[in-house]
C-alpha positions in Angstrom: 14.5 40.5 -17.9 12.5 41.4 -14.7 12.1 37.5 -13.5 15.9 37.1 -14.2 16.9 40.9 -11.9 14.5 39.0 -9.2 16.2 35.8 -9.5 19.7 37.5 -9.2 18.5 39.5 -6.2 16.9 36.3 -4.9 20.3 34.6 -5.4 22.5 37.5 -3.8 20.2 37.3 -0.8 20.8 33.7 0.3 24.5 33.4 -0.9 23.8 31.1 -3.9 26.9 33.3 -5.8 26.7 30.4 -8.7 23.1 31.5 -9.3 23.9 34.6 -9.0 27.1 34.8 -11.3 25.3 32.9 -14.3 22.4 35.1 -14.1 25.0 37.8 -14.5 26.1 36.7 -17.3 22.3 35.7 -18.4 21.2 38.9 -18.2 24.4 40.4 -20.2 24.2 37.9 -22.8 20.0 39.2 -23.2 21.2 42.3 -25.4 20.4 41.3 -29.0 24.1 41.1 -30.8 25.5 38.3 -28.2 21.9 36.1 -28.3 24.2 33.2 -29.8 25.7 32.9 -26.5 22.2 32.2 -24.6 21.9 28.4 -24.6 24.9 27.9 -22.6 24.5 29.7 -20.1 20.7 29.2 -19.4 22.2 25.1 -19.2 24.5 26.8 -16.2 22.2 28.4 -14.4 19.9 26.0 -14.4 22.7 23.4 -13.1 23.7 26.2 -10.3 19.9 26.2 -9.8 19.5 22.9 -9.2 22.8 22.7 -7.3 21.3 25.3 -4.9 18.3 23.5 -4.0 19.5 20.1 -3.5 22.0 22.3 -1.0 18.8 23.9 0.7 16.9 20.1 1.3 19.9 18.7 2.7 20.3 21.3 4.8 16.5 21.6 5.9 16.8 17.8 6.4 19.6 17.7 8.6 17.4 20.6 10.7 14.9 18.4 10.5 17.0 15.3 11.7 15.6 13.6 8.7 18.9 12.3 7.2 16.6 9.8 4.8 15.5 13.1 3.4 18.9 13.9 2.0 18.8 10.7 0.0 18.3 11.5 -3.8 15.2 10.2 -4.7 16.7 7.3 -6.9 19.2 6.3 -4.6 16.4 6.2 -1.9 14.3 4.1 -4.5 17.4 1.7 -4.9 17.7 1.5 -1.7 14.3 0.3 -0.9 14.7 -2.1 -3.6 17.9 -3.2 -2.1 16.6 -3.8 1.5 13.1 -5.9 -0.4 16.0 -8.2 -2.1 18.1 -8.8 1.2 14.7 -9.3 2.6 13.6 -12.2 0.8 16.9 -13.4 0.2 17.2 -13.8 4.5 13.4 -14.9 4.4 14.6 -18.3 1.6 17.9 -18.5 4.6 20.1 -17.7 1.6 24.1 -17.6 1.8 24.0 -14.9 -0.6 22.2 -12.7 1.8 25.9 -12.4 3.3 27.0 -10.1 0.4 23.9 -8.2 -0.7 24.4 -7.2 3.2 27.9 -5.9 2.5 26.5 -3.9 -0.2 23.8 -2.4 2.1 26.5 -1.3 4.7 28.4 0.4 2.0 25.4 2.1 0.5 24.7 3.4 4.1 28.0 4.7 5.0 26.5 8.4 4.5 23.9 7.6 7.4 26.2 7.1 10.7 22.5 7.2 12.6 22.1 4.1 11.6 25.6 2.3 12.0 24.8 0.8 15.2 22.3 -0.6 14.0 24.2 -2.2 11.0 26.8 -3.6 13.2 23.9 -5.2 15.6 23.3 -7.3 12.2 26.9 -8.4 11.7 27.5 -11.1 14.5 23.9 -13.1 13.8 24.8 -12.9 10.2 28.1 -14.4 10.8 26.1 -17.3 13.0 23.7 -17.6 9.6 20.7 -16.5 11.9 18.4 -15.1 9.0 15.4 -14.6 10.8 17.1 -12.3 13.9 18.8 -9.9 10.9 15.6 -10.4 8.8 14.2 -8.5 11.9 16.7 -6.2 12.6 16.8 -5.4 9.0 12.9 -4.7 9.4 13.8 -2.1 12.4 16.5 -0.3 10.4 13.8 0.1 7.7 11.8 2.2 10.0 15.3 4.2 11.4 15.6 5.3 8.0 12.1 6.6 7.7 11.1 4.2 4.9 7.6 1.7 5.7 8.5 -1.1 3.3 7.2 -3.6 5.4 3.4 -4.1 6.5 3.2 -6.0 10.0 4.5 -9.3 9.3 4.7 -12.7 10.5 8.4 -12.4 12.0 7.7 -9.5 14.1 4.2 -10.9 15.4 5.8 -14.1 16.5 8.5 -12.3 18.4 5.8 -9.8 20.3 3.8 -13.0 20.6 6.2 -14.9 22.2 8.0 -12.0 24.0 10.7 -12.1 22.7 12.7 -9.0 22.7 16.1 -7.6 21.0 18.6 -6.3 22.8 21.6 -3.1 22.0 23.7 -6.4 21.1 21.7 -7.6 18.8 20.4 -11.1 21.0 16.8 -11.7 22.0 
Protein backbone atom coordinates (compact mmCIF):
# COMPACT_ATOMS: atom_id res chain seq x y z
CA UNK A 1 0.00 0.00 0.00
CA UNK A 2 2.96 2.47 0.65
CA UNK A 3 4.67 1.93 -3.05
CA UNK A 4 1.05 2.37 -4.60
CA UNK A 5 0.37 6.13 -2.15
CA UNK A 6 3.97 7.04 -3.73
CA UNK A 7 3.07 5.95 -7.10
CA UNK A 8 -0.26 8.05 -6.83
CA UNK A 9 1.62 11.03 -5.53
CA UNK A 10 4.24 10.36 -8.16
CA UNK A 11 1.45 10.41 -10.75
CA UNK A 12 -0.44 13.66 -9.31
CA UNK A 13 2.84 15.36 -9.56
CA UNK A 14 3.59 15.16 -13.32
CA UNK A 15 -0.22 15.18 -14.49
CA UNK A 16 -0.32 11.49 -15.50
CA UNK A 17 -4.34 11.64 -14.03
CA UNK A 18 -4.82 8.02 -15.74
CA UNK A 19 -2.09 6.77 -13.42
CA UNK A 20 -3.29 8.46 -10.97
CA UNK A 21 -7.14 7.61 -11.27
CA UNK A 22 -6.39 3.61 -11.49
CA UNK A 23 -4.21 3.77 -8.57
CA UNK A 24 -7.28 5.28 -6.95
CA UNK A 25 -9.24 2.79 -7.51
CA UNK A 26 -6.11 0.23 -6.82
CA UNK A 27 -5.72 1.33 -3.61
CA UNK A 28 -9.63 1.23 -2.83
CA UNK A 29 -10.04 -2.11 -4.32
CA UNK A 30 -6.73 -3.28 -1.57
CA UNK A 31 -9.37 -3.57 1.41
CA UNK A 32 -10.01 -7.33 1.79
CA UNK A 33 -14.02 -7.79 0.86
CA UNK A 34 -13.56 -6.22 -2.82
CA UNK A 35 -9.98 -8.24 -3.64
CA UNK A 36 -12.02 -9.98 -6.53
CA UNK A 37 -11.86 -6.72 -8.25
CA UNK A 38 -7.91 -6.48 -8.22
CA UNK A 39 -6.88 -8.06 -11.53
CA UNK A 40 -8.52 -5.62 -13.59
CA UNK A 41 -7.48 -2.87 -12.45
CA UNK A 42 -3.79 -3.64 -11.85
CA UNK A 43 -4.10 -4.59 -16.10
CA UNK A 44 -5.27 -0.64 -16.15
CA UNK A 45 -2.78 0.79 -14.48
CA UNK A 46 -0.26 -0.79 -15.85
CA UNK A 47 -1.65 0.18 -19.51
CA UNK A 48 -1.93 4.02 -18.11
CA UNK A 49 1.62 3.18 -16.91
CA UNK A 50 2.91 2.29 -19.86
CA UNK A 51 0.84 4.90 -21.77
CA UNK A 52 2.64 7.55 -19.56
CA UNK A 53 6.00 6.70 -20.41
CA UNK A 54 5.88 6.22 -23.99
CA UNK A 55 4.30 9.99 -23.60
CA UNK A 56 7.48 11.03 -21.47
CA UNK A 57 10.19 9.44 -24.44
CA UNK A 58 8.38 11.07 -27.17
CA UNK A 59 8.43 14.07 -25.49
CA UNK A 60 12.18 13.91 -24.23
CA UNK A 61 12.93 12.99 -27.87
CA UNK A 62 11.41 15.69 -29.50
CA UNK A 63 13.61 17.96 -26.81
CA UNK A 64 16.22 16.15 -27.83
CA UNK A 65 15.44 16.62 -31.65
CA UNK A 66 15.79 12.92 -31.91
CA UNK A 67 12.52 12.14 -33.79
CA UNK A 68 14.03 8.36 -34.60
CA UNK A 69 13.74 8.08 -30.83
CA UNK A 70 10.01 8.32 -30.92
CA UNK A 71 9.91 5.27 -33.14
CA UNK A 72 8.57 2.14 -31.28
CA UNK A 73 11.26 -0.08 -31.11
CA UNK A 74 9.53 -2.66 -33.56
CA UNK A 75 8.54 -0.29 -35.98
CA UNK A 76 12.16 1.11 -35.90
CA UNK A 77 13.33 -2.62 -36.36
CA UNK A 78 10.89 -2.88 -39.43
CA UNK A 79 12.10 -0.05 -40.56
CA UNK A 80 15.70 -0.92 -40.73
CA UNK A 81 14.65 -4.09 -42.31
CA UNK A 82 12.69 -2.21 -44.81
CA UNK A 83 15.45 0.29 -45.89
CA UNK A 84 18.23 -3.29 -46.06
CA UNK A 85 15.38 -4.70 -48.60
CA UNK A 86 15.01 -1.40 -50.77
CA UNK A 87 18.78 -1.49 -50.47
CA UNK A 88 19.59 -4.55 -52.16
CA UNK A 89 16.61 -4.48 -54.20
CA UNK A 90 18.25 -0.83 -55.89
CA UNK A 91 21.76 -2.57 -55.54
CA UNK A 92 20.30 -5.92 -58.25
CA UNK A 93 18.67 -2.32 -60.40
CA UNK A 94 15.27 -3.90 -59.55
CA UNK A 95 11.84 -2.39 -60.95
CA UNK A 96 10.31 -3.47 -57.80
CA UNK A 97 12.47 -1.16 -55.89
CA UNK A 98 9.77 1.50 -57.25
CA UNK A 99 7.11 0.18 -54.73
CA UNK A 100 8.98 -0.99 -51.71
CA UNK A 101 10.02 2.93 -52.06
CA UNK A 102 6.39 3.95 -51.90
CA UNK A 103 6.02 1.92 -48.89
CA UNK A 104 9.05 3.62 -47.28
CA UNK A 105 7.58 7.20 -47.89
CA UNK A 106 4.40 6.14 -46.27
CA UNK A 107 6.02 4.54 -43.33
CA UNK A 108 7.93 7.87 -42.85
CA UNK A 109 5.13 10.22 -43.07
CA UNK A 110 5.51 10.74 -39.13
CA UNK A 111 9.10 12.13 -39.72
CA UNK A 112 8.68 15.55 -41.93
CA UNK A 113 12.67 16.05 -41.13
CA UNK A 114 13.30 13.83 -43.47
CA UNK A 115 10.63 14.58 -46.37
CA UNK A 116 13.08 16.50 -48.36
CA UNK A 117 15.04 14.12 -48.45
CA UNK A 118 12.48 11.57 -49.64
CA UNK A 119 11.39 13.73 -52.40
CA UNK A 120 15.24 14.26 -53.58
CA UNK A 121 14.75 10.28 -54.28
CA UNK A 122 11.60 10.59 -56.37
CA UNK A 123 12.78 12.19 -59.73
CA UNK A 124 16.09 9.66 -60.16
CA UNK A 125 13.74 6.93 -59.25
CA UNK A 126 11.44 7.86 -61.87
CA UNK A 127 14.65 7.99 -64.44
CA UNK A 128 15.47 4.24 -62.95
CA UNK A 129 18.83 5.64 -61.52
CA UNK A 130 19.37 2.90 -58.67
CA UNK A 131 22.65 3.74 -57.77
CA UNK A 132 22.03 7.85 -57.09
CA UNK A 133 18.78 6.75 -54.67
CA UNK A 134 20.80 3.71 -53.45
CA UNK A 135 22.99 6.69 -52.17
CA UNK A 136 20.53 8.98 -51.11
CA UNK A 137 18.77 6.21 -49.46
CA UNK A 138 22.20 5.55 -47.57
CA UNK A 139 22.18 9.47 -46.43
CA UNK A 140 18.64 9.30 -45.17
CA UNK A 141 19.75 6.28 -43.18
CA UNK A 142 22.02 8.38 -41.14
CA UNK A 143 19.18 11.50 -40.99
CA UNK A 144 17.27 9.10 -39.20
CA UNK A 145 19.90 8.27 -36.76
CA UNK A 146 20.13 4.53 -37.79
CA UNK A 147 24.04 3.13 -39.01
CA UNK A 148 22.83 0.29 -41.24
CA UNK A 149 25.39 0.70 -43.57
CA UNK A 150 29.31 0.27 -43.03
CA UNK A 151 31.33 2.51 -45.67
CA UNK A 152 30.55 1.03 -48.85
CA UNK A 153 31.60 0.80 -52.30
CA UNK A 154 28.92 3.32 -53.71
CA UNK A 155 29.83 6.04 -51.42
CA UNK A 156 33.75 5.54 -51.82
CA UNK A 157 33.49 5.79 -55.58
CA UNK A 158 31.47 8.99 -55.48
CA UNK A 159 34.16 10.72 -52.84
CA UNK A 160 36.75 9.10 -55.07
CA UNK A 161 35.63 10.51 -58.05
CA UNK A 162 34.25 13.78 -56.54
CA UNK A 163 31.30 13.48 -57.20
CA UNK A 164 28.88 15.32 -55.09
CA UNK A 165 24.89 15.47 -54.48
CA UNK A 166 23.19 18.32 -54.64
CA UNK A 167 19.54 19.79 -52.64
CA UNK A 168 18.00 18.44 -56.00
CA UNK A 169 19.01 15.33 -55.84
CA UNK A 170 21.82 15.51 -59.09
CA UNK A 171 25.59 14.96 -58.73
Amino acid sequence: LCLLHTLKGMAGNISAYLVLASSQRLEHILKPEIEDQLLPVLRELQQNIQQVCSSMEQIMALESGREEASLPTLERVQLEELILDLDRMLERKNVKSIALFEKLQQELTHTPSVTASLQRMNEPLSHYDFSLVRLLLRKLTLELGFSLFQQTAAIDNDQQTGAQISDNGHP
